[in-house]
N, CA and C of each residue as an Amber inpcrd file, in Angstrom:
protein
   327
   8.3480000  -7.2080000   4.8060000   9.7310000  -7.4490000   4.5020000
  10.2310000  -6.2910000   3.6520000  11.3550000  -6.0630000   4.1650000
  12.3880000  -4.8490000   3.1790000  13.6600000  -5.1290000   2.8530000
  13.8190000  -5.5680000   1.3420000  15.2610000  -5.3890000   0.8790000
  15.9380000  -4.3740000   0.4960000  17.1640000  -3.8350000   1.1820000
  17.9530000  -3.1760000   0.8260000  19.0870000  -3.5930000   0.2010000
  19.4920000  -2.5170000  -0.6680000  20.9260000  -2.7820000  -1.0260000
  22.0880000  -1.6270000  -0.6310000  22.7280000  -2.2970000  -0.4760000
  23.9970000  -1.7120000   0.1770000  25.4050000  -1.1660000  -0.8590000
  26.0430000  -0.3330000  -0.7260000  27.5600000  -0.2560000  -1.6700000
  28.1200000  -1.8840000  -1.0230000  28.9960000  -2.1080000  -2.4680000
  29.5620000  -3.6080000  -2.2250000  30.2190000  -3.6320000  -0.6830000
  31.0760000  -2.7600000  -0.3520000  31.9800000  -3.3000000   0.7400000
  30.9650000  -3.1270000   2.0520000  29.6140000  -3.1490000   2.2980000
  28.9510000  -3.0520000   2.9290000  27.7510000  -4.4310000   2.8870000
  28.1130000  -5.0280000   2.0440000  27.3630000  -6.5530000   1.7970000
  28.3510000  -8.0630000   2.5110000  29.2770000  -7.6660000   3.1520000
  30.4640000  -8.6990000   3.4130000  29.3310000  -9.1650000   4.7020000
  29.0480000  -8.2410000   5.6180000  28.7680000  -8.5450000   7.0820000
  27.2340000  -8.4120000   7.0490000  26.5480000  -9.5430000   7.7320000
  25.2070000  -8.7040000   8.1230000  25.1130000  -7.8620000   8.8910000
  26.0840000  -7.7560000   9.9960000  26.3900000  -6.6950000  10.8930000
  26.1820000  -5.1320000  10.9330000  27.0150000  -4.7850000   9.7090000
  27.1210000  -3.5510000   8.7960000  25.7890000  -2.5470000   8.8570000
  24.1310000  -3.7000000   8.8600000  23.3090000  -3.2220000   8.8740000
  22.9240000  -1.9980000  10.3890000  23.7830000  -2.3040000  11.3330000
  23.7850000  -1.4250000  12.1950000  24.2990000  -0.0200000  12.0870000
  24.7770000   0.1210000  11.2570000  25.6010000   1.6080000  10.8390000
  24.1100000   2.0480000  10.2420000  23.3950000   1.7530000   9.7390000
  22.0400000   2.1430000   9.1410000  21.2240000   3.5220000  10.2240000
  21.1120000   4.4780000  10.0980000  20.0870000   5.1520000  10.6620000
  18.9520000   5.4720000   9.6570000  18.0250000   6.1030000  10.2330000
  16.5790000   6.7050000   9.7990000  16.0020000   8.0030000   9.9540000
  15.3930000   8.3870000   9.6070000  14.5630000   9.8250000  10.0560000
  13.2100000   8.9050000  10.6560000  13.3330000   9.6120000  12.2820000
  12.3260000   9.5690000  12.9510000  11.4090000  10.6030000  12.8500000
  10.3260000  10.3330000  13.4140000   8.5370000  11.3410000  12.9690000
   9.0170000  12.9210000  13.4220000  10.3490000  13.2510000  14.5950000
  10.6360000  14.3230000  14.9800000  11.7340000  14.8270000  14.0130000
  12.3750000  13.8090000  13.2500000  13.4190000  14.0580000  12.2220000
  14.8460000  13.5630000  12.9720000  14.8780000  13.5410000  14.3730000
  16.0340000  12.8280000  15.0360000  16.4850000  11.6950000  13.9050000
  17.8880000  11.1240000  13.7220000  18.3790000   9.7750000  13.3700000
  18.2340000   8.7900000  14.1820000  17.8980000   7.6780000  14.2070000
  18.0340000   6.6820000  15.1870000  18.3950000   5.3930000  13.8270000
  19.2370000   4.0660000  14.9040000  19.8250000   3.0850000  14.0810000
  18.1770000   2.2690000  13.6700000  18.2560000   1.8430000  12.9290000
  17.3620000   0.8130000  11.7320000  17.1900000  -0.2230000  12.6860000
  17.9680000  -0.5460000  14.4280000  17.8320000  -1.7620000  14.3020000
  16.4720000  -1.4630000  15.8120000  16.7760000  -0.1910000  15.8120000
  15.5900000   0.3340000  16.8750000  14.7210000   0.2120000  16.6060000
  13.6570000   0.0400000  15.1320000  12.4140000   0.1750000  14.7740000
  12.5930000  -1.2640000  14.1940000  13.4060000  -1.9000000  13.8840000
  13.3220000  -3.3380000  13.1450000  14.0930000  -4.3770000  13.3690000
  13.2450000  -5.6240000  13.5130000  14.4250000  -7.0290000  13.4330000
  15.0570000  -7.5680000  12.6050000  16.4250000  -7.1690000  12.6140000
  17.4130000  -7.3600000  11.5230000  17.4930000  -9.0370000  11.4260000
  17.1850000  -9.5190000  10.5180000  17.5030000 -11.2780000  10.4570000
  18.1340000 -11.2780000   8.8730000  18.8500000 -12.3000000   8.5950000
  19.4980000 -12.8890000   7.3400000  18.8820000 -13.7940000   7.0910000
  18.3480000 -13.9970000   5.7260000  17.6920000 -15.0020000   5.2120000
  18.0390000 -14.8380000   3.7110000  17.2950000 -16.1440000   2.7440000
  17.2420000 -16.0460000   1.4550000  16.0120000 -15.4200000   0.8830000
  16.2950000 -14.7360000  -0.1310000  15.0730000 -14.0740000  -0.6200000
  15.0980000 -13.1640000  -2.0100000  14.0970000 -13.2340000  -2.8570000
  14.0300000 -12.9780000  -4.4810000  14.7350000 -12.0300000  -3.9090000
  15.4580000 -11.2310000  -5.2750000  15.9180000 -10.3560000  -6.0150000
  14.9250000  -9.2540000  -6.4690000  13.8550000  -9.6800000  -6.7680000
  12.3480000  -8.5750000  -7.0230000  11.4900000  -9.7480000  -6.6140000
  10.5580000  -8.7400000  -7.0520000   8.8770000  -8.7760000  -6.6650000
   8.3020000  -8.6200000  -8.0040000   7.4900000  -9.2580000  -8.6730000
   6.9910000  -9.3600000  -9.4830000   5.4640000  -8.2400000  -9.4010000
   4.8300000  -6.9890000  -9.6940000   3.7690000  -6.7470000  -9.3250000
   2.6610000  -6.7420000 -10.5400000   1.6780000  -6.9250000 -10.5630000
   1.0090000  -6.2740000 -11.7790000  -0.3100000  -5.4680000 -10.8220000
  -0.6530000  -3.7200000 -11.6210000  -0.7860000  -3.2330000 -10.8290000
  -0.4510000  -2.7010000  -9.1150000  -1.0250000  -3.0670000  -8.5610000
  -0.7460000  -3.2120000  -6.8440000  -0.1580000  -4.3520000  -6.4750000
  -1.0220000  -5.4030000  -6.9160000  -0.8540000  -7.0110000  -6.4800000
   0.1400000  -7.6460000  -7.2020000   0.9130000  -8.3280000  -5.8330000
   1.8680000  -9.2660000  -6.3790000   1.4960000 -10.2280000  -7.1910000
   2.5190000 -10.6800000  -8.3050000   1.7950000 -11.4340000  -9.5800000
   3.7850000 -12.0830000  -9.8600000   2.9500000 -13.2630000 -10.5330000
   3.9180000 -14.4730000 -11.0290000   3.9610000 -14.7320000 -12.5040000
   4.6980000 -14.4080000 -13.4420000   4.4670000 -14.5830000 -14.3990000
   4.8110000 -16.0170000 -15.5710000   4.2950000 -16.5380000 -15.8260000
   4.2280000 -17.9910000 -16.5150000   4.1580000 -17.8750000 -17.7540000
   5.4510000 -18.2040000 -18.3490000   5.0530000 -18.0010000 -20.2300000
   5.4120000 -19.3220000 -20.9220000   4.4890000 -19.1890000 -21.7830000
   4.8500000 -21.4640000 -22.3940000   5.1690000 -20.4280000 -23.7870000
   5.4510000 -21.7990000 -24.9220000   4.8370000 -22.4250000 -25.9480000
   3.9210000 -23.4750000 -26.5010000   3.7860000 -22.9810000 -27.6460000
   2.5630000 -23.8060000 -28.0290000   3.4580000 -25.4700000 -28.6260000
   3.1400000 -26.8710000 -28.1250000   3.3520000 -27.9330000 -28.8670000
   2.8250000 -28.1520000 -30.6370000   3.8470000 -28.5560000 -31.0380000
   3.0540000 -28.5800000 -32.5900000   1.6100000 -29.3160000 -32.7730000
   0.9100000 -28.9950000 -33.1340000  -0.8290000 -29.9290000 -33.1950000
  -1.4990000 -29.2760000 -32.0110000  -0.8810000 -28.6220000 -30.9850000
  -2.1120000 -27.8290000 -29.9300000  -2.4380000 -26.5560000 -30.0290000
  -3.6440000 -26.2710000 -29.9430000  -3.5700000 -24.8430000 -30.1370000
  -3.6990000 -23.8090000 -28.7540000  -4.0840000 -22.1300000 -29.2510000
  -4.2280000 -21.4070000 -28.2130000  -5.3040000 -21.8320000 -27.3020000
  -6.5560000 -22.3160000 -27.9740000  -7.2670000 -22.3950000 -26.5480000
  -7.2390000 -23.9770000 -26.2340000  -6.7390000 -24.6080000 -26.4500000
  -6.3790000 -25.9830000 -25.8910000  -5.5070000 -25.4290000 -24.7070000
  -4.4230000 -24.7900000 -24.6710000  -3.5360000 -24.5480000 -23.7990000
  -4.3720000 -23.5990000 -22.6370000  -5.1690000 -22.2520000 -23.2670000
  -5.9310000 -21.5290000 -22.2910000  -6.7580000 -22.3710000 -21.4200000
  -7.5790000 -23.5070000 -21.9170000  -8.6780000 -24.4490000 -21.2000000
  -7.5290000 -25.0260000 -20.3430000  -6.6240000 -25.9030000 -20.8210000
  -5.9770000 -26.7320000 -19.7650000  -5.1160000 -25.5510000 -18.4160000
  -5.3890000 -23.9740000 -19.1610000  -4.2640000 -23.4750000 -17.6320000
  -5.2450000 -23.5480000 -16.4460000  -6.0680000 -22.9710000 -17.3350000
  -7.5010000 -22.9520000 -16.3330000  -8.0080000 -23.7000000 -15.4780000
  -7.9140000 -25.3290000 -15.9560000  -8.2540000 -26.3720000 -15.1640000
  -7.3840000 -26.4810000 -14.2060000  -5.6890000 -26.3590000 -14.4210000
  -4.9720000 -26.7990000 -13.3950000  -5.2740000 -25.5380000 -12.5790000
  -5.2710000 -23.9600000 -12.2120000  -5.8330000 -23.2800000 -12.2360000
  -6.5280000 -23.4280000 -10.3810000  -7.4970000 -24.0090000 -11.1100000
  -9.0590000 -24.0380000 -10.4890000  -8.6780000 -25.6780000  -9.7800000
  -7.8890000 -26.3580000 -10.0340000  -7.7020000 -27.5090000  -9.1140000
  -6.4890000 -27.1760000  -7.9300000  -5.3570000 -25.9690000  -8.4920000
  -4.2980000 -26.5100000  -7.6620000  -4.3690000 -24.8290000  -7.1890000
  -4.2920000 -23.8370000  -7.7100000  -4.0800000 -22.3120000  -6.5830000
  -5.4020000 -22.2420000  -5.7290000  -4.9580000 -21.6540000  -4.6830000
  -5.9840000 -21.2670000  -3.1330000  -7.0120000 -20.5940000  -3.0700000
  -7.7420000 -20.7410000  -3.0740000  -8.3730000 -19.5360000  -3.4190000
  -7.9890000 -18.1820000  -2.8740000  -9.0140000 -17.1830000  -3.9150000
  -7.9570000 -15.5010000  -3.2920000  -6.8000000 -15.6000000  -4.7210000
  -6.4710000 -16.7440000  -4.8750000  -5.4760000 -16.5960000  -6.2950000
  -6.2670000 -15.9530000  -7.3670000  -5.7570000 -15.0500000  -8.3820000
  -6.5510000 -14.8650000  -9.5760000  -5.9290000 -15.1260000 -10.5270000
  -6.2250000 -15.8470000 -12.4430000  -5.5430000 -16.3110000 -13.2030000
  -5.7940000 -15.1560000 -14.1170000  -5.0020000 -14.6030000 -14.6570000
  -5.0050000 -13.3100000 -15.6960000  -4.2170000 -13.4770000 -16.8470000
  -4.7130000 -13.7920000 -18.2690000  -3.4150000 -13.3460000 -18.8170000
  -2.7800000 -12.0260000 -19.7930000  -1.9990000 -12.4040000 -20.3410000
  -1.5000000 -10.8660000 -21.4210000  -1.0730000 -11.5260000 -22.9850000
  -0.9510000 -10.3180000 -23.4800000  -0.4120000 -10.8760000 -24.7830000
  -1.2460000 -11.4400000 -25.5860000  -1.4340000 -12.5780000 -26.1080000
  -1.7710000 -13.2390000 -27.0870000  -3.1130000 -14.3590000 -26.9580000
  -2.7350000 -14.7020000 -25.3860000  -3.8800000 -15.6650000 -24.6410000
  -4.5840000 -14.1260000 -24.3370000  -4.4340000 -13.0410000 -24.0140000
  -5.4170000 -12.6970000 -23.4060000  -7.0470000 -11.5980000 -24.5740000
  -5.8920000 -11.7860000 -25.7370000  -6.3910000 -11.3970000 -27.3420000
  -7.6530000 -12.4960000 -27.6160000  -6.7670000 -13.4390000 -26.9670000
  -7.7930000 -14.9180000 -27.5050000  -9.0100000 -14.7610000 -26.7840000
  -8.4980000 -14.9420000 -25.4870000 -10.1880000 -14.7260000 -24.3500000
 -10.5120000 -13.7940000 -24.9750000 -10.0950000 -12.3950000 -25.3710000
 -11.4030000 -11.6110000 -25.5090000 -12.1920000 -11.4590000 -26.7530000
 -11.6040000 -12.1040000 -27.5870000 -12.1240000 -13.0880000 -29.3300000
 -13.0630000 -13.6150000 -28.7960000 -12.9350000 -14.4330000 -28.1120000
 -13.8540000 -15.3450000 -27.3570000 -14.9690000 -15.4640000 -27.0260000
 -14.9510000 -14.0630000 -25.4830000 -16.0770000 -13.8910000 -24.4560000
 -16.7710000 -13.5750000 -25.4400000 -17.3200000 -12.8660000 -26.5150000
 -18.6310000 -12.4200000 -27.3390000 -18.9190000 -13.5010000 -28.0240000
 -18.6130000 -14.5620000 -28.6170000 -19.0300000 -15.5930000 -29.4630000
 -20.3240000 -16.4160000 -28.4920000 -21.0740000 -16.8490000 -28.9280000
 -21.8810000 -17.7700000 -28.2370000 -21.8780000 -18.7640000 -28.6880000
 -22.6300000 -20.2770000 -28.1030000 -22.6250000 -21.2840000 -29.6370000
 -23.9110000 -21.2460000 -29.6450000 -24.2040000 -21.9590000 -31.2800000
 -25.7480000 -22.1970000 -31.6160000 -25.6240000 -23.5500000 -32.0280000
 -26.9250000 -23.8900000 -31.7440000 -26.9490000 -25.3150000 -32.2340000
 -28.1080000 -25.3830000 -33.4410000
């Protein structure tokens, strides 16, 4: 998928998109609608990426009486019950300060 944007008086019609040409591999122009199927639909405004991969970003607060890793354990669980696999859970900021406080601690008994 490719969003373009257009000057305003060129957003009235989907039509409009036919005035569109390209540089072909010989450098000829040809119309946009020769190499592609022009359709109208709904669709974000951006793309969220981190790095390469598309990414969704989710930011809470903390409830009074819960803390950071009460909230990190519970993202995790929903996490690991409800995205597909191939999903990955990453975070930044402040949760991700915490995990790495964290990963070196061991417990002892």
């Amino acid at each position: 998928m490719v969003i373009l944007e257009l000057k305003p008086e060129f957003r009235t019609d989907p039509d409009q998109l036919s005035l569109l040409y390209i540089s072909s591999s010989n450098g000829k122009l040809v119309p946009l609608s020769a190499v592609a199927d022009i359709s109208t639909d709904i669709g974000p405004l951006s793309i969220n990426h981190t790095g390469q991969a598309i990414s969704v970003t989710l930011s809470f607060n903390l409830l009074t009486g819960y803390s950071l890793g009460q909230a990190v354990t519970e993202l995790n669980n929903l996490a690991a019950n409800i995205l597909p696999a191939g999903i990955t859970l990453n975070y930044q900021g402040t949760a991700q300060a915490f995990q790495s406080s964290m990963a070196g601690l061991e417990y002892c008994l």
